[in-house]
C-alpha angles and dihedrals in degrees: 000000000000089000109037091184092076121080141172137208133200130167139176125185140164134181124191085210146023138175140181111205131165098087113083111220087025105099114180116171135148139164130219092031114185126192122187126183122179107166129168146175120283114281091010138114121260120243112268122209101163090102100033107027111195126226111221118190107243101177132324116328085357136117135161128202136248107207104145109151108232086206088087106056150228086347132180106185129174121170146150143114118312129196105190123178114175100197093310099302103088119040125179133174130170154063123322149158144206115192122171107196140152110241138154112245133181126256134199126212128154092345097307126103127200135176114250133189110247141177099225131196114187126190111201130178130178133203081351108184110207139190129176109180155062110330100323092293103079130055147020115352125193124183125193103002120175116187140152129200127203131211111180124185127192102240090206131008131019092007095217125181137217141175133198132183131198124176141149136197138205097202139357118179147156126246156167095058116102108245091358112129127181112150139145131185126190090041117178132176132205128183124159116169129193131233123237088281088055082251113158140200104258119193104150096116088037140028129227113218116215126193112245100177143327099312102012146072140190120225107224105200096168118163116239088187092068088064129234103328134171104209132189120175138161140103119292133200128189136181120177102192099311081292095095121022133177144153144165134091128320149186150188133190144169135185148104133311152140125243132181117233126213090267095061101246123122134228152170132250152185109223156183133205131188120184140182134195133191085346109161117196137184122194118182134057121333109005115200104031151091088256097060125152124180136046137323137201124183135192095001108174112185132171112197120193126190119179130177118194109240097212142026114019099359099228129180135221143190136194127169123180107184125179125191133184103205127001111183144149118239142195112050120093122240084015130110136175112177148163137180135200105353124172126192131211124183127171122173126174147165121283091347094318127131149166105272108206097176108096085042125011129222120242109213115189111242106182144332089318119357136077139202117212120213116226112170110152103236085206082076087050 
């Protein structure tokens, strides 16, 4: 009362159930809709009611309570649980969350990580049920997926800018086509990207949680230290019509490093890795029988690099390390065709020039939790 300038707003709201209407083919529905607001002058601290909660009188005989912890800050949230359909194409179904907070983050730049002031806005969305395709028949199909997303802003100074991305499925798959099978479980998802300084999120000590709906959050521990990194693993199995067959884990990646070449120089690169681990594959006439003819291949495991220097001559580089347990052809009688425990190096440079692993060897990610580690020796060439 004694400044009359100064002013806060709080405000908490929930619905059982919304809907939007008025486009025909656009349904957006949901149920246990929550909306909380917690806003303050500037430079000053936000209301609390954690301790005290206040009752405010919301019709006759009702109240509803004001708890809001001021401990999290200036805070927008709105969360709940969403059915979208978009004319049949995109269909969504699920948990989620939108909360807009200040907050103090920690940032990682040239080894070092220090705590920032941010204006943070989080996505989360929780045992999220997906569908892009024809009529819900046809297309790409997800099942439980949990995922937040991070938006953080610099309060003062350089206003630098960062986004991270965490998120996990349970299945992704194909289908609508006869004898067509594309499908993954175990699915996760990284991306960390840098400010303008090369700055990056760093949660590894400690995790942010993330709201995902209206009971649940997600925990984001990404390692700032890895560099920025766009990440996909899981386990993938694909049948084109009994003619090619594989399965097994998988990964790809793709981020920043420095390698040292067989001329002892050093360098840094952009670079992608794909990587495979006990994948079995089959290629000929009816895969997966007794009448099979055509070759297999069984417990591959491969690691692929391929690195492109980001300054000075821009040279490229590729480097490849493949283990398999059995490789055979199969189907003819009285003949055999066989091979065990093979193992395949390739290193190719630039004038002579390539990565040379072997004073410190590169881990490449092969599926949802194993690696493969290249080790050619860059003397040999």
């Amino acid at each position: 009362q004694a400044d009359t300038t100064r002013t806060w707003t709080t405000l908490q709201a929930s619905a059982n159930d919304f809907s939007f209407i008025g486009v025909d083919g656009l349904t957006i529905s949901g149920s246990t809709l929550s909306v909380s607001v917690n806003q303050a002058p500037e430079g000053e601290a936000v209301a609390n009611f954690s301790a005290a909660p206040v009752e405010v009188i919301t019709g006759p005989g009702a109240t509803k309570a004001l708890d809001l912890d001021g401990a999290r800050g200036e805070l927008l949230e709105i969360s709940g649980i969403v059915e979208l359909d978009v004319f049949g194409f995109l269909l969504l179904n699920g948990g989620f969350a939108f909360v807009k907070s200040d907050a103090v983050v920690p940032v990682h730049l040239d080894d070092v990580t220090t705590d920032v002031s941010v204006e943070l806005l989080t996505i989360g969305a929780n045992d999220l049920n997906a569908f892009a395709g024809l009529d819900g028949t046809l297309g790409l199909e997800l099942s439980n997926v949990d995922l937040a997303l991070v938006l953080a802003q610099e309060k003062v100074g350089a206003t630098r800018q960062w986004t991270t991305l965490e998120a996990t499925a349970e299945s992704a798959a194909f289908i609508g086509v006869d004898d067509l099978t594309l499908s993954g479980n175990t699915l996760s998802v990284l991306i960390n990207q840098a400010a303008s300084d090369d700055s990056l999120l760093d949660f590894s000590t400690t995790a942010l949680s993330v709201v995902s709906g209206p009971d649940s959050t997600f925990d984001v521990t990404v390692d700032g230290s890895l560099g920025p990194i766009m990440q996909v693993r899981g386990n993938l199995e694909i049948d084109v019509f009994g003619f090619f067959q594989v399965a097994g884990g998988f990964a790809i990646e793709k981020s920043t490093d420095m390698i040292t070449l067989s001329d002892a120089s050093e360098i840094d690169v952009d670079l992608l890795t794909i990587g495979g681990s006990g994948v079995d594959a089959f290629a000929g006439l009816n895969g997966g029988t007794d009448d099979a003819l055509g070759f297999l291949l069984s417990d591959v495991d491969f690691g692929l690099a391929l690195f492109n220097e980001t300054s000075g001559a821009a040279r490229s580089f590729t480097s490849l390390r493949a283990t398999a347990g059995q490789v055979a052809f199969v189907g003819v009688p009285n003949l055999t065709v066989e091979a065990n425990n093979l193992e395949v190096e390739i290193n190719r440079g630039d004038a002579g020039v390539v990565v040379d692993f072997s004073g410190t060897p590169y881990e490449i990610a092969t599926g949802p939790d194993r690696t493969l580690e290249l080790i050619a020796d860059g003397a040999l060439g």
